[in-house]
NUVOPA-923720 format. One record per residue (C-alpha): y, x, z; residue in three letters; residue number from 1; chain. Coordinates in steps of 0.001 Angstrom, whole numbers, plus 500000, padded with zeros to 6 digits. Layout:
BEGIN
Y/X/Z/ALA/NUM/A
...
end
This chain:
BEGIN
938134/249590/420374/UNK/1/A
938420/246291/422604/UNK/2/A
936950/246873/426507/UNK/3/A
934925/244263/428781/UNK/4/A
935354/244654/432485/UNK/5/A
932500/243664/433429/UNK/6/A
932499/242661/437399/UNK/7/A
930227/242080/439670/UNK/8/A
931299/239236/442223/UNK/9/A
928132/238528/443879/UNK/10/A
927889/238117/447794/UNK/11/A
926678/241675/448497/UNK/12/A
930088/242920/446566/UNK/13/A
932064/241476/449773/UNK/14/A
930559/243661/452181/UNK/15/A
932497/245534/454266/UNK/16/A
933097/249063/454243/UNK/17/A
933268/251184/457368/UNK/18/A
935861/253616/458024/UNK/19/A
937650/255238/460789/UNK/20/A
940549/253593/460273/UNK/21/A
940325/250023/462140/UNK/22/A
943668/249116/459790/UNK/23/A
941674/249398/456402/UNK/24/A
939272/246354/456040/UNK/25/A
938040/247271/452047/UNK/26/A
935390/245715/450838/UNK/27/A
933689/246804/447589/UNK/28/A
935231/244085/445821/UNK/29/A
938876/244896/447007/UNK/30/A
937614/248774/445663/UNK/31/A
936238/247672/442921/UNK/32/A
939780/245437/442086/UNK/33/A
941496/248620/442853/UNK/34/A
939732/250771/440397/UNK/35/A
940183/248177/437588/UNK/36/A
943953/248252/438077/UNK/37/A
943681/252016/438124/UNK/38/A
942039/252056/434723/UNK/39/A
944876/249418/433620/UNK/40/A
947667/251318/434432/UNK/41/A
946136/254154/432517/UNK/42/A
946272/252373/429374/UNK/43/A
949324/250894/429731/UNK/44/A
950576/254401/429065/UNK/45/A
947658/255760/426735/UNK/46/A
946599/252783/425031/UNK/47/A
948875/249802/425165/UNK/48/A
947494/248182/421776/UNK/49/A
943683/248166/423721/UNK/50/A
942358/244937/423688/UNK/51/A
940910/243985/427639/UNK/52/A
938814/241364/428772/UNK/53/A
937766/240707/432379/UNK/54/A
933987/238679/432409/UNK/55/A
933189/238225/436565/UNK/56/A
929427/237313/436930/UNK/57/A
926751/236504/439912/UNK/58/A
923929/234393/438717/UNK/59/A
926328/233300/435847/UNK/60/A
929084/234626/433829/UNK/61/A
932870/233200/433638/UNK/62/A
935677/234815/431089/UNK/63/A
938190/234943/433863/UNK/64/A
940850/236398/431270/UNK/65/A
939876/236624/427302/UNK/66/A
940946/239239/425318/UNK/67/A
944241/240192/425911/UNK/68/A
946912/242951/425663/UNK/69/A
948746/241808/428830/UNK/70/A
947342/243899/431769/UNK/71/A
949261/242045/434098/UNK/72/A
947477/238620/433716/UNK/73/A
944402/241184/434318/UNK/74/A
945648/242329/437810/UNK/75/A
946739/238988/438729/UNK/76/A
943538/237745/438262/UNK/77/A
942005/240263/440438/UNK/78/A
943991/238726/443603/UNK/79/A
942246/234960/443269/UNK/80/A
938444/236260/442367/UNK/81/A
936171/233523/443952/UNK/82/A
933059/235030/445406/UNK/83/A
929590/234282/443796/UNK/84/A
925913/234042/444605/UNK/85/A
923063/236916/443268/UNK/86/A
923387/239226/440674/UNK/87/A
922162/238866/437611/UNK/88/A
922701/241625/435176/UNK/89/A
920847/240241/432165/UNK/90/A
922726/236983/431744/UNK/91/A
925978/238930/432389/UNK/92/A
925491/240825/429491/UNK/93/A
923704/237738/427539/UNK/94/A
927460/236344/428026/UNK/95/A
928875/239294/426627/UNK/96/A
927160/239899/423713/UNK/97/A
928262/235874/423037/UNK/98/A
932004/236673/423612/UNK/99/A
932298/239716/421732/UNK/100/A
930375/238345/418186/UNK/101/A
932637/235119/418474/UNK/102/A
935803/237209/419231/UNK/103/A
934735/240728/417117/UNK/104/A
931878/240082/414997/UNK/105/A
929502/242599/414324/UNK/106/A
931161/245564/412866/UNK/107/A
933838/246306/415443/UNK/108/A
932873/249157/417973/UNK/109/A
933140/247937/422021/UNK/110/A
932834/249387/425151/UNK/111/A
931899/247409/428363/UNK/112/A
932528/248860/431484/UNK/113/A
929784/247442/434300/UNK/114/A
931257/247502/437829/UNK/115/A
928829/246558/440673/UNK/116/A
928001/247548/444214/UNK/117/A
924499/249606/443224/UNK/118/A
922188/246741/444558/UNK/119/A
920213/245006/441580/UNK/120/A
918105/242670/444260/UNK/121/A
914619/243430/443426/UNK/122/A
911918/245473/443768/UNK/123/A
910203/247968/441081/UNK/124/A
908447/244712/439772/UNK/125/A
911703/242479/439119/UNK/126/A
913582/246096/437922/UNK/127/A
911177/246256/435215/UNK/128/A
911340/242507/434470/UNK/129/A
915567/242768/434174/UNK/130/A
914911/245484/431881/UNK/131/A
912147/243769/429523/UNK/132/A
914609/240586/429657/UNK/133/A
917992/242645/428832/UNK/134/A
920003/242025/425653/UNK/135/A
919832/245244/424639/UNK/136/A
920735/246844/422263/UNK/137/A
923636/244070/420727/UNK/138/A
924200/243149/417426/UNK/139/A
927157/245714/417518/UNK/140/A
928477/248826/418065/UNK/141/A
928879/249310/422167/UNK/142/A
928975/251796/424400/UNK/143/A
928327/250786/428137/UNK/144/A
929816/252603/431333/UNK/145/A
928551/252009/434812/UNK/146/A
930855/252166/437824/UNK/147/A
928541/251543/440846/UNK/148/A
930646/250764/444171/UNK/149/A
928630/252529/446488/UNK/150/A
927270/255646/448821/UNK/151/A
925674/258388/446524/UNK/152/A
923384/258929/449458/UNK/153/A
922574/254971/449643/UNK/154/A
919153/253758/449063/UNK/155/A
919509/250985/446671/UNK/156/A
921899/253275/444445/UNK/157/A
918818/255265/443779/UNK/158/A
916592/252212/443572/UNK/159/A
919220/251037/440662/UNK/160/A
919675/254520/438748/UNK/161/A
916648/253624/436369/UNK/162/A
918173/250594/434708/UNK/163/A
921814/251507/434893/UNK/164/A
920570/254459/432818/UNK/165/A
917607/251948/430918/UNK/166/A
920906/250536/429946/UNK/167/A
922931/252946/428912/UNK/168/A
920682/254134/426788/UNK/169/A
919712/250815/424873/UNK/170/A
923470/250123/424174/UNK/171/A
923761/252107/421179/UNK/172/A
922615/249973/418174/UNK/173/A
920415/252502/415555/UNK/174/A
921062/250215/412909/UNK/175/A
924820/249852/413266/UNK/176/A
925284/253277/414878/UNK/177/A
923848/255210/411157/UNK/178/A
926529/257140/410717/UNK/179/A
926619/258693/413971/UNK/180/A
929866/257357/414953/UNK/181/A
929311/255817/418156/UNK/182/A
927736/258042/421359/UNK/183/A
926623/256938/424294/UNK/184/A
927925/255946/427662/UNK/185/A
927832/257495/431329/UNK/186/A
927091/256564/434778/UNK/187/A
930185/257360/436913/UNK/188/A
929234/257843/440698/UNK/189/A
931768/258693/442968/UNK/190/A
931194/261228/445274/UNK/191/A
931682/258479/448774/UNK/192/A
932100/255291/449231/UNK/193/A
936105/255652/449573/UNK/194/A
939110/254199/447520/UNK/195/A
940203/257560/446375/UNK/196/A
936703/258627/445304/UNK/197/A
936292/255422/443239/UNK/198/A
939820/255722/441881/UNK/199/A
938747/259487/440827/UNK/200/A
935302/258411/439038/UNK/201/A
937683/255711/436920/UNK/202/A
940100/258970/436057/UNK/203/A
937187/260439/435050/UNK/204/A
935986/257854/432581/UNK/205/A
939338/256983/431198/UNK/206/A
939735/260350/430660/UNK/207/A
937128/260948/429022/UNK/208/A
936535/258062/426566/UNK/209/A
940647/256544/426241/UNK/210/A
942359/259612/425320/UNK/211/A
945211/259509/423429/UNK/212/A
944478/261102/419926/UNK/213/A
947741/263043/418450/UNK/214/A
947757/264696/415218/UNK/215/A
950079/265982/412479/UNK/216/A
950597/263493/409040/UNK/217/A
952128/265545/406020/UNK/218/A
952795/265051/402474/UNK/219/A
954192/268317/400600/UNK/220/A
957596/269215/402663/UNK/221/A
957297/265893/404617/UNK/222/A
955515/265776/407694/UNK/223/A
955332/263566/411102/UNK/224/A
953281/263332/414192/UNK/225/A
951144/260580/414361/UNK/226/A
948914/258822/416886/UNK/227/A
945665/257450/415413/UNK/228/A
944284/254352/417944/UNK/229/A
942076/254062/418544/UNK/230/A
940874/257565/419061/UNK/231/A
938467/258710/416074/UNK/232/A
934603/259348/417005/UNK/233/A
932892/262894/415908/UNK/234/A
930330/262008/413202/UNK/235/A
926700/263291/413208/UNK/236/A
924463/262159/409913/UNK/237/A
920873/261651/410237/UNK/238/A
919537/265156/408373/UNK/239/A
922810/267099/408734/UNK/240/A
922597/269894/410659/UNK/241/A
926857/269769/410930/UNK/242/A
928932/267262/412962/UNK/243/A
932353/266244/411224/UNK/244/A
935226/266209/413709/UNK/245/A
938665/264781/412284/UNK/246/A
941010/267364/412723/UNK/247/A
944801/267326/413768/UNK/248/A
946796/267913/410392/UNK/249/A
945848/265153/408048/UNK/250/A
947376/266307/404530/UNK/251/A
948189/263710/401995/UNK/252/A
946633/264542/398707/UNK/253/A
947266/262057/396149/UNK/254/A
947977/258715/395774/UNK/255/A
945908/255754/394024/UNK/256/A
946775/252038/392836/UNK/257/A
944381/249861/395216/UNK/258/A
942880/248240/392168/UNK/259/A
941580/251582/391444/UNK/260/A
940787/252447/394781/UNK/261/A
938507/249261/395466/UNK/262/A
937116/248836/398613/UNK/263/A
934927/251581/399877/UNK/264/A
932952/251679/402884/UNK/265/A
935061/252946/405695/UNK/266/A
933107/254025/408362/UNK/267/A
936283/253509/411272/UNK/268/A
939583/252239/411025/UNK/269/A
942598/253045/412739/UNK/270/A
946501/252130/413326/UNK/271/A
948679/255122/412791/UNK/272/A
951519/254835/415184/UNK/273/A
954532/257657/414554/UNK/274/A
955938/259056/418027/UNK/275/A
959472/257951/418643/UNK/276/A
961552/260367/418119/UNK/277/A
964545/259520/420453/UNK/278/A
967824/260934/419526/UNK/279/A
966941/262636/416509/UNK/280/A
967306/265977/415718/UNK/281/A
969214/268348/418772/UNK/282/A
971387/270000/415788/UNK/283/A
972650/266495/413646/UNK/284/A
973313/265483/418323/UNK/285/A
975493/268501/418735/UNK/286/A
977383/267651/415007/UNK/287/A
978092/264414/415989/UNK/288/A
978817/265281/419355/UNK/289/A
981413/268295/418011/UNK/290/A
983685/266459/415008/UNK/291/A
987034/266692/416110/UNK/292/A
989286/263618/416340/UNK/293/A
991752/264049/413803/UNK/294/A
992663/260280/413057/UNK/295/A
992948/257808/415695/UNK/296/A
989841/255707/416192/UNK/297/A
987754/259208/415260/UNK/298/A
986113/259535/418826/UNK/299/A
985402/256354/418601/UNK/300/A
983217/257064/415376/UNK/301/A
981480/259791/416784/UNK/302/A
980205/257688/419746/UNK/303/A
979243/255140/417817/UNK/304/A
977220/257519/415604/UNK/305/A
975861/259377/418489/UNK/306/A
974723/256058/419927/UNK/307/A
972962/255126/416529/UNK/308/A
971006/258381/416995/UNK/309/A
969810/257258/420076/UNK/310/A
968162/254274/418970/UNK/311/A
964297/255183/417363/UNK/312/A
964825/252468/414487/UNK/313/A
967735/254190/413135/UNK/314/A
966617/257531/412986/UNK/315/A
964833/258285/409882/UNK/316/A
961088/259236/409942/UNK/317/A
958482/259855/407183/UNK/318/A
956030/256877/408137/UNK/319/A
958551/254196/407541/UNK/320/A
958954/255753/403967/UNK/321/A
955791/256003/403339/UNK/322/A
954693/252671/404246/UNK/323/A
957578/250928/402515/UNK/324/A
956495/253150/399365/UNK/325/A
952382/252339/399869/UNK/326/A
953909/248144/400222/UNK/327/A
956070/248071/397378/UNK/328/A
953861/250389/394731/UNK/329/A
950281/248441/395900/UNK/330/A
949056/251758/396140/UNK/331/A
947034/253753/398746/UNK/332/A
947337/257527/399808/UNK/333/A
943984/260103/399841/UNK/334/A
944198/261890/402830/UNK/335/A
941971/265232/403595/UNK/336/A
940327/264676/406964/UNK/337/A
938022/268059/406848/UNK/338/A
935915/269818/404495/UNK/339/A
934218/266958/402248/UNK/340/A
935848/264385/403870/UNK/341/A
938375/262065/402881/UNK/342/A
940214/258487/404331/UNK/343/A
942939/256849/402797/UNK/344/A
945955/255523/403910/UNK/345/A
947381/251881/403777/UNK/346/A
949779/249402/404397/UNK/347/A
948524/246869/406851/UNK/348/A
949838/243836/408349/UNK/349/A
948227/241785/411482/UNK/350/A
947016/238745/411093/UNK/351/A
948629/237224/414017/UNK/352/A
951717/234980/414163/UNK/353/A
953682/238941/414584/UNK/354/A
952990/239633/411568/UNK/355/A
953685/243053/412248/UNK/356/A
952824/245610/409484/UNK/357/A
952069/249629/410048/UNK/358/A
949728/252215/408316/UNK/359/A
945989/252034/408583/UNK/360/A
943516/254788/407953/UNK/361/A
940142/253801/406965/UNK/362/A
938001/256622/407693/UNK/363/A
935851/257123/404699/UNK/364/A
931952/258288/404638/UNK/365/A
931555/262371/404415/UNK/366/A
930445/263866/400783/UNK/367/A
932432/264057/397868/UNK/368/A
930698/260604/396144/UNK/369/A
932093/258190/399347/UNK/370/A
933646/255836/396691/UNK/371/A
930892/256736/393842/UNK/372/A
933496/254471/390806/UNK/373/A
936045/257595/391188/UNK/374/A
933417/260284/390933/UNK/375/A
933446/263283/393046/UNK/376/A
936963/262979/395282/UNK/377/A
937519/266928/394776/UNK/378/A
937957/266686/391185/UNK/379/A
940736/263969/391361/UNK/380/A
943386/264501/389282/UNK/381/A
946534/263249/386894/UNK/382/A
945303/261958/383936/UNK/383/A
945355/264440/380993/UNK/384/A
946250/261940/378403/UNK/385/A
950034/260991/379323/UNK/386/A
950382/258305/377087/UNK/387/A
947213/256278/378017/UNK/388/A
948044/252876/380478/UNK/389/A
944182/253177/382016/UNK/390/A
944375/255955/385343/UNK/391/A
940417/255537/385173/UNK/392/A
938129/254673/382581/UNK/393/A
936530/251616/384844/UNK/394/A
935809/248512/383811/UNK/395/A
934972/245991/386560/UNK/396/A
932056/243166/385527/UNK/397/A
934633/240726/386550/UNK/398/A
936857/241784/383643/UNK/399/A
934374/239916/381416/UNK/400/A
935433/236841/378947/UNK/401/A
935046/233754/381182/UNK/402/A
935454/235465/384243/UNK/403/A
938267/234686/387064/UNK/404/A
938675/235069/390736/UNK/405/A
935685/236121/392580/UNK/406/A
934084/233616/394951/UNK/407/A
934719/234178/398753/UNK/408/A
931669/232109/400593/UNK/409/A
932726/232863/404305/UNK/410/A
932139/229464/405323/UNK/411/A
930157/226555/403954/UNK/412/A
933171/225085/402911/UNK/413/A
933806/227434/400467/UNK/414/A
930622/227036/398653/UNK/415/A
930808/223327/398351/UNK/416/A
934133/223218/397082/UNK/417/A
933231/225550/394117/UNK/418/A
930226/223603/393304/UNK/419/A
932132/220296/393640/UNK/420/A
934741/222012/391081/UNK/421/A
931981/222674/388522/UNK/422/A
930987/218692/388850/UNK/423/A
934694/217330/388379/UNK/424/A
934746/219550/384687/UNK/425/A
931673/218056/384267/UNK/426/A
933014/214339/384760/UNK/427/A
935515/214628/382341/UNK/428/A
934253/216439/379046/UNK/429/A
934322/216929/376802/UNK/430/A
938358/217562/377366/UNK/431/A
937288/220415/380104/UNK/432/A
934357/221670/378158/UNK/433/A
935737/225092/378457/UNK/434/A
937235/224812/381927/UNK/435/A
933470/223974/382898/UNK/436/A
931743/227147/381689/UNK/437/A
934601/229285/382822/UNK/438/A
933443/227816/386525/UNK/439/A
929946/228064/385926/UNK/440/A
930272/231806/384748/UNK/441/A
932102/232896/387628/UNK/442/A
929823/231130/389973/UNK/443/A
926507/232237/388046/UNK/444/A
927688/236014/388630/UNK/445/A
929158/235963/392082/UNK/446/A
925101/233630/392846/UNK/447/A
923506/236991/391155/UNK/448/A
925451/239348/392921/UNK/449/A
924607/237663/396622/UNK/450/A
921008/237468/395359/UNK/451/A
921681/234017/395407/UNK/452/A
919394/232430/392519/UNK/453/A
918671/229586/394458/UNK/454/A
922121/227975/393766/UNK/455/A
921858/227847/389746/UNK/456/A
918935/225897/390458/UNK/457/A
920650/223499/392692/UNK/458/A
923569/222995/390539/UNK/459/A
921259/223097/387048/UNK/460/A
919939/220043/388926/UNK/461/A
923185/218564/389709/UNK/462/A
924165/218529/385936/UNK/463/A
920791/217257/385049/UNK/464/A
921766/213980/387545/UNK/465/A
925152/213643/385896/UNK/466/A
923912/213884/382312/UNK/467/A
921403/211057/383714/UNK/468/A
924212/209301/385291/UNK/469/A
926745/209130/381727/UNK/470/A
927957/205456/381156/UNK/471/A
927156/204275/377617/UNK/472/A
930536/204076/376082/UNK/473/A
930282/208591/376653/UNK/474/A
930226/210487/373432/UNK/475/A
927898/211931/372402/UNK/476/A
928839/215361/373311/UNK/477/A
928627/215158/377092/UNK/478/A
924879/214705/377469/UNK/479/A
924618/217523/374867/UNK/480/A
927176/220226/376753/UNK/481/A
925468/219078/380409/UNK/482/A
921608/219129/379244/UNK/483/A
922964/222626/377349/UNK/484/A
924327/224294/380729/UNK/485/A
921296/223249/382899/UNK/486/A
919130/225288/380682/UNK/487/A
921369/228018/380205/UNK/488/A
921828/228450/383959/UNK/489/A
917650/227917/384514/UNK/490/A
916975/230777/381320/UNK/491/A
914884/233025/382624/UNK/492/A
915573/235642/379851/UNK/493/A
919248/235767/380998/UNK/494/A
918471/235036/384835/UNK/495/A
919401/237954/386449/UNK/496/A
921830/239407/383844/UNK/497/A
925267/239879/385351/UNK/498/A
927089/240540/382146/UNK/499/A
925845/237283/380059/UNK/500/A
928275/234930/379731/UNK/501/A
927630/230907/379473/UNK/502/A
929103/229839/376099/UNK/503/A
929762/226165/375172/UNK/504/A
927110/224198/372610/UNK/505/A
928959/224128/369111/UNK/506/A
928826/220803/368142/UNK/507/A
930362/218900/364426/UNK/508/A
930441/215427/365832/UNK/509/A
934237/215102/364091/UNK/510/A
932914/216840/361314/UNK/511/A
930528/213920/360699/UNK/512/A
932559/210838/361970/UNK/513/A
935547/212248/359308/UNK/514/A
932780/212590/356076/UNK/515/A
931559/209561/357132/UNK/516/A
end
């Protein structure tokens, strides 16, 4: 899940620190820059793929460095940090919550990390006030960690405790957390105000919340060790006296076509990364290493094969297989997390200009009916009659006459080009009578789905305009076919029905012209 630094760069963070040593002049920014490359350089050997942001605040917030995988434009940035005014912990995280919905949206789980020197600048009155005025809890899933730079045994550290822990506790979102998936963060106090104390409270939270998460991936005789990133949550459901912890041995248990499959609710996501396996196995090492030279050029062979074996992209491993197979077929694998739970297994491929493609594991909802169109997941099986073409007996309201492509509003965009698709078929009937109520159809059912009813009024209305609108010299037929799909779209016996289809007016206009 992506990370926020969070630091504090206010004028009390450039106090300095005394110590015995006359050559160490640390202030708690230079410890607090110090910790932050601490936590980099552990995940730039647990978590390399971890998206990091760095957000420096006083009275206002600045995104010194935007989401990034680099680390090292992190720690540059550390070394040219420009010192602020007050701090001002609720529009710090106002700016937060603003960078991660425009970056993440609301879905994706986050943790910020708050680093500050323990000194919030008020009194019980204005404590109270930050606390009533806080952003909390966001739109999304977070979990917030607080790193105070300072003396366990200092005043204002104990003055503070109530709203570093006010907002700890408020960063956990009830309605996006409902599932359980997503606990809460800590405090991390170091035990003196010292560079190696500080250094050993960031240990402590990186190892507690960016472990790596290994586990075993196998499919009959196949089988591979995986890494799952990021590192699956424990699941508690409201009512469920259990907690559901994803084991390590995932077991393949079927496959499915991902037309079957659908899209159910997944719960988490996660890359699965296979461990490099340098050099391959020790015994095919030694055979290589052992063939005797009986024709000249021989030795050179075996080096060369030895050296192939010593390169992870040449040696054979079951994820590549699979993935190619999961590509090729469109299909997805079931896999058995735990008892009554299930995930399944995909190929992916990044959006980015990398276009880099690798297994994902959506991390399905516990109970048998998490994708209720399958029926129970412990009862799938082959299908008993071998000679039917169906896997499932499903039929999807889009397979309807009329239907097509389903409509994808994301933007407003979208929505005005479909309706402005329905008016072109309308401008030119009656030669795209049926291309018209193919369009209509498939925009009355995606408006019903969406809840949407106020858009078959709009466009009823539209069609009403260009019926109005028809030069003289139009047949006949168009004012009929446009007055007939304004009322069919505004009938309230067929208003909400999903399955009714629009149908064209039958007219006999060249009927009558020809016995004429």
């Amino acid at each position: 899940m992506p990370t926020v630094l969070l630091l504090d760069v206010s004028l009390s963070m450039t106090r300095p620190i005394p110590s015995s040593d006359s050559s160490e002049n640390h202030t708690r920014l230079s410890i607090a820059a110090t910790a932050i490359n601490t936590f980099l350089d552990f995940l730039s050997i647990h978590a390399k793929l971890e998206y990091v942001a760095l957000v420096c605040f006083s009275s206002m917030y600045e995104v010194s460095v935007p989401f990034t995988r680099d680390f090292d434009i992190i720690k540059n940035k550390l070394t040219q940090l420009e010192e602020g005014d007050k701090t001002c912990i609720e529009t710090a995280f106002m700016g937060v919550n603003h960078i991660i919905l425009n970056e993440w949206g609301s879905q994706t789980p986050v943790q910020i990390i708050l680093i500050t020197d323990g000194n919030c600048g008020t009194g019980p009155i204005g404590r109270n006030r930050i606390i009533q005025t806080l952003p909390l809890p966001p739109s999304y899933p977070a979990k917030i960690h607080v790193l105070p730079i300072v003396s366990p045994a200092d005043t204002c550290l104990q003055h503070a405790m109530p709203l570093y822990q006010k907002i700890v506790d408020l960063a956990v979102n009830p309605s996006n957390n409902s599932n359980g998936t997503i606990s809460r963060g800590s405090i991390f106090c170091p035990d003196q105000l010292t560079v190696p104390a500080v250094i050993a409270s960031m240990n402590r939270l990186c190892e507690q919340h960016y472990q790596e998460f290994w586990c075993s991936l196998k499919c009959g005789q196949l089988e591979a060790r995986v890494q799952l990133f990021p590192a699956p949550q424990s699941i508690a459901h409201e009512g469920l006296a259990t907690t559901h912890t994803l084991t390590h041995q995932l077991h393949i248990v079927g496959f499915i076509s991902q037309q079957d499959l659908g899209t159910p609710i997944a719960i988490s996501k996660h890359l699965v990364i296979p461990q490099a396996q340098v050099g391959g196995n020790n015994t095919n090492r030694e055979n290589y290493g052992s063939k005797t030279p009986t024709k000249e050029g021989s030795s050179t062979d075996s080096s060369a094969a030895e050296e192939d074996m010593s390169d992870p992209s040449k040696v054979p491993n079951f994820c590549v297989l699979l993935h190619g197979a999961l590509k090729v077929e469109s299909m997805s694998a079931i896999v058995q997390l735990g008892a009554d739970w299930w995930g399944t297994l995909s190929a992916w491929c990044e959006a980015s200009r990398a276009r880099r493609s690798c297994l994902l594991l959506s991390v399905l909802r516990p109970g048998v009916s998490a994708a209720p169109w399958l029926g129970p997941l412990d009862q799938l099986g082959p299908s008993d009659d071998t000679t039917s073409t169906e896997t499932f007996p499903i039929r999807s309201w889009r397979s309807y006459s009329g239907g097509g492509s389903g409509c994808a509003w994301a933007r407003p965009h979208a929505l005005l080009a479909d309706v402005q698709k329905v008016l072109r078929h309308a401008r030119k009937l009656p030669d795209k009578t049926q291309h018209l109520y193919k369009e209509l159809n498939r925009l009355r059912r995606a408006a019903i789905s969406l809840g949407f009813s106020e858009l078959l009024t709009c466009v009823g209305s539209a069609l009403e305009r260009e019926c109005a609108s028809l030069p003289s010299t139009a047949p006949p037929e168009c004012a009929l076919q446009l007055a007939h799909a304004a009322a069919a779209l505004r009938d309230p016996r067929t208003a909400l029905d999903i399955k009714h289809t629009l149908q064209p007016l039958t007219t006999n206009f060249t009927v009558t012209s020809m016995s004429h």
